[in-house]
N, C-alpha and C positions, 0 to 999 in steps of 0.2 A: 207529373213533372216534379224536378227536385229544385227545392230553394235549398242554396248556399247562402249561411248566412257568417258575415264576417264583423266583426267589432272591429273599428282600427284607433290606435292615437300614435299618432303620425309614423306611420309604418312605411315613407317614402322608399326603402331603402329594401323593402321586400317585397311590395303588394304585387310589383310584375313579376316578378319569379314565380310568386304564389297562383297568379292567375294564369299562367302558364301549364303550371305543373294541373291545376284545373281542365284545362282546355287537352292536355297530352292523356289522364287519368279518367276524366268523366266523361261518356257519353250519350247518356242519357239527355233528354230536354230539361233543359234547367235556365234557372234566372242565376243569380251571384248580386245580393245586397250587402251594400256596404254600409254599417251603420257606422257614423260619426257622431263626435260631440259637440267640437265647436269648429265656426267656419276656418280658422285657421291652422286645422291640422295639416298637415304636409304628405299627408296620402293622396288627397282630394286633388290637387293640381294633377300629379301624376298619374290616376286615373283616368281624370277629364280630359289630358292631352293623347289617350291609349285606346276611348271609349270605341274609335274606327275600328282598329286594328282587333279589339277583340267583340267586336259586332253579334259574334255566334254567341259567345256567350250570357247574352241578354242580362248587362249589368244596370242597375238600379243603386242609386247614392243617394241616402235616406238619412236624414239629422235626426237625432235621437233628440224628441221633445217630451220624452215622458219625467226625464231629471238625469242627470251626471251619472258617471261609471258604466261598470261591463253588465251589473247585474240590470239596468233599466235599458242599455243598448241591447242587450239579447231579448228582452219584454217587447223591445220594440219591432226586430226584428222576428219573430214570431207574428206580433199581430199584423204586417203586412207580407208576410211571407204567403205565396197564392197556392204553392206546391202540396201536394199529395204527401208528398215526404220531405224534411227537412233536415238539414245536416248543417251544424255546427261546426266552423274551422277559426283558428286562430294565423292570424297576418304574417306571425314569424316564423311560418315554415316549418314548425315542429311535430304536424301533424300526417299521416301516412296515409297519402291519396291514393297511392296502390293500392289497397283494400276496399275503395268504394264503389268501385261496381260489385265487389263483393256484399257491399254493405244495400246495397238496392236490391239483390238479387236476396238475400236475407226476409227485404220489407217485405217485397213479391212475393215472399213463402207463407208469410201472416204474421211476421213478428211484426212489432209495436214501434220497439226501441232497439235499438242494435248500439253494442257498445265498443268501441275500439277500448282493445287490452292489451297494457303495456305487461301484465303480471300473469297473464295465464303462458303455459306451454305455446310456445315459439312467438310471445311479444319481447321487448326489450326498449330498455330506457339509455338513449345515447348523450352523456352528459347530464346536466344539472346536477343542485346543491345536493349533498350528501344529506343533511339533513330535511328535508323538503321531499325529499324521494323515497327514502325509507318510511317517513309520516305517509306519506300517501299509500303506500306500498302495504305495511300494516294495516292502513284501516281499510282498504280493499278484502285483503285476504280474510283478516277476521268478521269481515260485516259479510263475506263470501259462508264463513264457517259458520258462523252462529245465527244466521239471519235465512240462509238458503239463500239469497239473492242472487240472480243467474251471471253476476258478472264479477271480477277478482279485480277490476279498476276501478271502482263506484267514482273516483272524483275526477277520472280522466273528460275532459270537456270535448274530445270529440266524440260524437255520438251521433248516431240518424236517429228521428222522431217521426213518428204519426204523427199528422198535423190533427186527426180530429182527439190524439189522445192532447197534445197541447192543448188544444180547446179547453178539455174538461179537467184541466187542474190549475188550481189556484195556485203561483207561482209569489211566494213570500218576502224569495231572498231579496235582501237591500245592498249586501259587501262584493260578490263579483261574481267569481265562476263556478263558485257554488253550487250556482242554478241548476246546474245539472247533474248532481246529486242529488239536491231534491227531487227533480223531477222522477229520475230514474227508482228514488225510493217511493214518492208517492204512487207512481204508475206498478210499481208491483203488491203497495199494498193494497192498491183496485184491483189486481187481478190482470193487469194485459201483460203479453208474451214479449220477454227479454230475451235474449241472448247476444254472445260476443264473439267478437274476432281478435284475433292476435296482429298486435299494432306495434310498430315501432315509434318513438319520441324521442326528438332530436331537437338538442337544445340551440336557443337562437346563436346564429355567427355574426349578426348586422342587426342596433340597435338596442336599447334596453327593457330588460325585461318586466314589464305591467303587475306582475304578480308580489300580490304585498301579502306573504306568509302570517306576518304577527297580528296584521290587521283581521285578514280575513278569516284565522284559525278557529277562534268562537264559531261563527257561522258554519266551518264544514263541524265542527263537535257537535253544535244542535242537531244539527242534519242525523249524524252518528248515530247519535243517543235516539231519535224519535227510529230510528231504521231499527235498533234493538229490542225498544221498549213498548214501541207502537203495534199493533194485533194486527193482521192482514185484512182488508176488505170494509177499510173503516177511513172516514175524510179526515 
């Protein structure tokens, strides 16, 4: 089974579009958690009044009680995610659901991790800041060149996971979507089998966007540095 796991703050204005594009895109057996933070986000009604209508897709609305932000809601969503494989999506549609049966059919091969790539041969990034794109876009390609790492978008957050490689890695980040760069660099220097697809990103039309560059830049650098500096096959 695949757990979809979604972070929302108050993503009223997208979440049925997204759970759609879900229902058209995947068919596999899957659950769809919603992690939230507080009762009053404005996703949650609009869910709760839809829960009938998308009944196949066995949604589950989970408060994130382990502390505030996206890096302790995806903590959370992890440890109740029940699925064999896991897949990280963010609420405002930015992410290319066309590729995830491709990305299941991946797992099923024996990879680990599979990485949606906005930067390999036939990904592409539609929209966002100019500076924000280019930082991420560099430090794919170089952590790509000098590290071996099998994917050219390390900080792109959608991603499908082995749930028993989640198991076995200690997960640090505190500031947001980090996480999964970490994870992606720790799980290669244990040793489990990455590779990517070619993904398109498409920046939000409805809503504002969650991503706080200046805050969160420390965090993806640590990440960086430990992916250069750090030996393979070491905790």
């Amino acid at each position: 089974m695949l757990s979809i796991i979604i972070p929302v703050y108050n993503e009223a204005d997208n979440i049925i579009n997204l759970l759609n594009q879900i229902d058209k895109y995947i068919k596999s057996k899957k659950e769809v958690l919603i992690i939230y933070d507080f009762d009053e986000d404005s996703t949650i009604p609009v869910i709760r009044r839809n829960l009938n209508y998308f009944s196949r897709l066995n949604i589950k609305i989970i408060k994130n009680d382990i502390g505030s932000g996206v890096a302790n809601a995806l903590k959370k969503g992890f440890k109740c995610a029940e699925g064999e494989y896991l897949l990280v999506l963010m609420a405002d549609l930015s992410d290319d659901l066309s590729i995830a049966q491709k990305m299941i059919e991946r797992m099923d091969d024996g990879y680990d991790i599979v990485c949606g790539s906005r930067y390999m041969k036939g990904g592409n990034q539609i929209g966002g800041g100019f500076f924000k794109k280019n930082l991420s876009k560099m430090a794919g390609k170089s952590m790509y060149i000098f590290t071996g790492i099998p994917t050219h978008d390390i900080t792109n957050n959608f991603k499908m996971y082995r749930k028993s490689v989640l198991d076995n890695i200690e997960i640090e980040s505190v500031g947001g979507f980090e996480v999964a760069m970490e994870v992606t660099i720790k799980a290669y220097k244990k040793g489990y089998k990455i590779t990517e697809l070619p993904s398109i990103w498409y920046d939000r039309t409805s809503g504002k966007s969650k991503f706080k560059i200046w805050k969160w830049l420390p965090h993806y650098l640590k990440w960086y540095f430990y992916c250069i500096f750090k030996r393979k096959n070491l905790n």
